[in-house]
C-alpha positions as a Markdown table, in Angstrom:
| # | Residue | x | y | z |
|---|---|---|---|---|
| 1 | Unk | 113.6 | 24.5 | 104.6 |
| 2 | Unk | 114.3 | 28.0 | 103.0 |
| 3 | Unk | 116.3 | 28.3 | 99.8 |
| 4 | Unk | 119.0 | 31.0 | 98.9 |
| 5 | Unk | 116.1 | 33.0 | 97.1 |
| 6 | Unk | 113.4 | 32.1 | 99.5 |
| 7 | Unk | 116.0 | 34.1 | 102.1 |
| 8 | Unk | 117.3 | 36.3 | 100.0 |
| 9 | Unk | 113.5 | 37.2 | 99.0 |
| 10 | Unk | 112.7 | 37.5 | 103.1 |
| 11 | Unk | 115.6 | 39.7 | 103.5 |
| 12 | Unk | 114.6 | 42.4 | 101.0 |
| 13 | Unk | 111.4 | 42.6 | 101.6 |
| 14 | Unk | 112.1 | 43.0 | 105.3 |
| 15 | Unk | 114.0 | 45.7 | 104.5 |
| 16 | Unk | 111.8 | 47.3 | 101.8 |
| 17 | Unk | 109.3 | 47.4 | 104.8 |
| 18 | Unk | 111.9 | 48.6 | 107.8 |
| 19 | Unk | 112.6 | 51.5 | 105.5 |
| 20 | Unk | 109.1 | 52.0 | 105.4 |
| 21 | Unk | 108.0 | 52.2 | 108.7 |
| 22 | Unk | 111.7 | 54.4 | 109.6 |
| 23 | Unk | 110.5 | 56.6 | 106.9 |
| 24 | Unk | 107.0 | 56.8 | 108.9 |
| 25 | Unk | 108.3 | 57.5 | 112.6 |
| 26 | Unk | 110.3 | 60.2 | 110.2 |
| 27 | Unk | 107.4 | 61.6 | 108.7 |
| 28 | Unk | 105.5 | 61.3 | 112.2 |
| 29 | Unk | 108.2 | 63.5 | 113.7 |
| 30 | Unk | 108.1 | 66.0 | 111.3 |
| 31 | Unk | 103.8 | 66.4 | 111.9 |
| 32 | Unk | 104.9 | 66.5 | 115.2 |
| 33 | Unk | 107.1 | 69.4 | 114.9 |
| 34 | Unk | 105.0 | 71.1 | 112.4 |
| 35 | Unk | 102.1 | 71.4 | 114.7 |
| 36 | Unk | 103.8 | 72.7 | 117.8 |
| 37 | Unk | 105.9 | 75.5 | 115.4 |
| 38 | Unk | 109.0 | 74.0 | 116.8 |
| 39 | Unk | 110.8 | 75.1 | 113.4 |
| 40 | Unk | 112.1 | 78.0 | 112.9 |
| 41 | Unk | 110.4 | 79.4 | 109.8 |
| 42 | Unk | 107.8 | 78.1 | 107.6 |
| 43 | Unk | 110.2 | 77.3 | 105.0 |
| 44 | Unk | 112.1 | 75.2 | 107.5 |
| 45 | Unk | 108.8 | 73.4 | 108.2 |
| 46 | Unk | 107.7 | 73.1 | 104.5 |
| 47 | Unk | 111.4 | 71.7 | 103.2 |
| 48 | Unk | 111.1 | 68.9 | 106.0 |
| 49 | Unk | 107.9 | 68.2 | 105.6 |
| 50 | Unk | 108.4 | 67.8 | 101.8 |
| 51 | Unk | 111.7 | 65.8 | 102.7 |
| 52 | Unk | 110.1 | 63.0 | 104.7 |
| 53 | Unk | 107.1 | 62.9 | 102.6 |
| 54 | Unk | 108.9 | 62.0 | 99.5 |
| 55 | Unk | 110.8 | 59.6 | 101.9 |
| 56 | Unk | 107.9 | 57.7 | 102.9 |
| 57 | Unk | 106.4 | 58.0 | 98.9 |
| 58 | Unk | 109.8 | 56.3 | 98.1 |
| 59 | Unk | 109.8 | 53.4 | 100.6 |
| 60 | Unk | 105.8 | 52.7 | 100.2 |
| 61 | Unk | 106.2 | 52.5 | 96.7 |
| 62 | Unk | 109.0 | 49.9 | 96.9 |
| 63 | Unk | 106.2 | 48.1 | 98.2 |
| 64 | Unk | 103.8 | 48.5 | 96.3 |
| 65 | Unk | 105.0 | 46.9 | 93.2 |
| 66 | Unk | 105.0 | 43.2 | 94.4 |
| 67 | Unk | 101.1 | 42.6 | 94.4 |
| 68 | Unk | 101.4 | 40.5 | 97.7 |
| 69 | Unk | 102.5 | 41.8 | 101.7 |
| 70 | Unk | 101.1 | 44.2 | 103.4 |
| 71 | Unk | 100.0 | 47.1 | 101.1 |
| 72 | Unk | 97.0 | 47.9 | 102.5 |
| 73 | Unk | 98.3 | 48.3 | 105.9 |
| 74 | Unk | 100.9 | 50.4 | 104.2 |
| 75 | Unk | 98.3 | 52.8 | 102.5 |
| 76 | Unk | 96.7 | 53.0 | 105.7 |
| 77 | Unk | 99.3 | 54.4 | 107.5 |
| 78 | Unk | 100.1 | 57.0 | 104.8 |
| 79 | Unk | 96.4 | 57.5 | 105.2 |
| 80 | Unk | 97.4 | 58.2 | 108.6 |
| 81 | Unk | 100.5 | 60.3 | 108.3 |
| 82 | Unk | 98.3 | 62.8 | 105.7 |
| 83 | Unk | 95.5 | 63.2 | 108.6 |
| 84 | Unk | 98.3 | 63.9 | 110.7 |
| 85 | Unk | 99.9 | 66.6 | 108.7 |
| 86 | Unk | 96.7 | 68.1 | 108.5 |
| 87 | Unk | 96.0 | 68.4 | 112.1 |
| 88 | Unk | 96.9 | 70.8 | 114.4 |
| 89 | Unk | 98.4 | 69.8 | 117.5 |
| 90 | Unk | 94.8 | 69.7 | 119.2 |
| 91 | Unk | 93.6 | 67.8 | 116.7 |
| 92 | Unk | 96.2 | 65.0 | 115.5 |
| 93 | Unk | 94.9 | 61.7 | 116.4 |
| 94 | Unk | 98.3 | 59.4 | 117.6 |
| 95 | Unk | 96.7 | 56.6 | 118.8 |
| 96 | Unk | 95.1 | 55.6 | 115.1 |
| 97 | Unk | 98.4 | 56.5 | 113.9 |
| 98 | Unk | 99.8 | 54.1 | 116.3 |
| 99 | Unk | 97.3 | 51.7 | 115.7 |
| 100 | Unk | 97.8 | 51.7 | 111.9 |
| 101 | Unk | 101.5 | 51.4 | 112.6 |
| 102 | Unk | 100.7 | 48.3 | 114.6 |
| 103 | Unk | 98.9 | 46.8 | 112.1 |
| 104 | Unk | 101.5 | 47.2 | 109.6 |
| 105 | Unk | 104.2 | 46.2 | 111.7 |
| 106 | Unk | 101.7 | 42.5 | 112.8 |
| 107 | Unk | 100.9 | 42.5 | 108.8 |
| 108 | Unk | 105.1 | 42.4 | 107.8 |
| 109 | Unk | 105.4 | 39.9 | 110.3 |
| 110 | Unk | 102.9 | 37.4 | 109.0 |
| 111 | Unk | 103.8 | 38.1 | 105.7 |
| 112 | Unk | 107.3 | 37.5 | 106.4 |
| 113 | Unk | 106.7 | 34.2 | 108.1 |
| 114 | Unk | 104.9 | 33.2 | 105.1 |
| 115 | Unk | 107.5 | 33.9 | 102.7 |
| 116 | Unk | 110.0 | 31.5 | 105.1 |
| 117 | Unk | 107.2 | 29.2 | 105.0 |
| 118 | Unk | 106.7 | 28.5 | 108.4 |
């Protein structure tokens, strides 16, 4: 049976980690749209680009500080998201990015099933 902090524990970490995989998809997007020159000027690109970045920086580092979850899957996928950024459009590899995104996401929910204690 879960207590008030045992739940109140699952919901902010389940949060901490939403916010880090919506910051992510964000950053994703913004690889995205860098590499096919859909913004307008290279400013435009470098302000978003710095934007999500420090987004995702934000929300990885909120989990970071517990030494328990998924924190490796977490690097992983900001391993993922630099390669990305990196790339050109030929060259951006999605389906590790995906796959380190599912990984994450399969890592929260054990983790989160273990902090319930089921």
């Amino acid at each position: 049976m879960s207590t008030p902090t045992t739940l109140t524990l699952y919901l902010a970490r389940r949060d901490a980690y939403a916010a880090f995989l919506s910051a992510a998809d964000q950053e994703s997007s913004v690889c995205y749209w860098e590499a096919e020159a859909r913004y307008e000027t290279s400013e435009a690109a470098i302000s978003a680009r710095d934007e999500a970045y420090a987004v995702t920086r934000d929300t990885c580092n909120r989990i970071m500080v517990e030494p328990t979850g998924p924190q490796k899957e977490a690097e992983a996928l900001v391993e993922q998201l630099r390669r990305l950024g990196r790339a050109d459009a030929q060259e951006q590899d999605w389906v590790s990015f995906k796959k380190a995104r599912e990984v994450f996401v399969n890592a929260c929910r054990m983790h989160l099933q273990e902090v319930l204690g089921a």
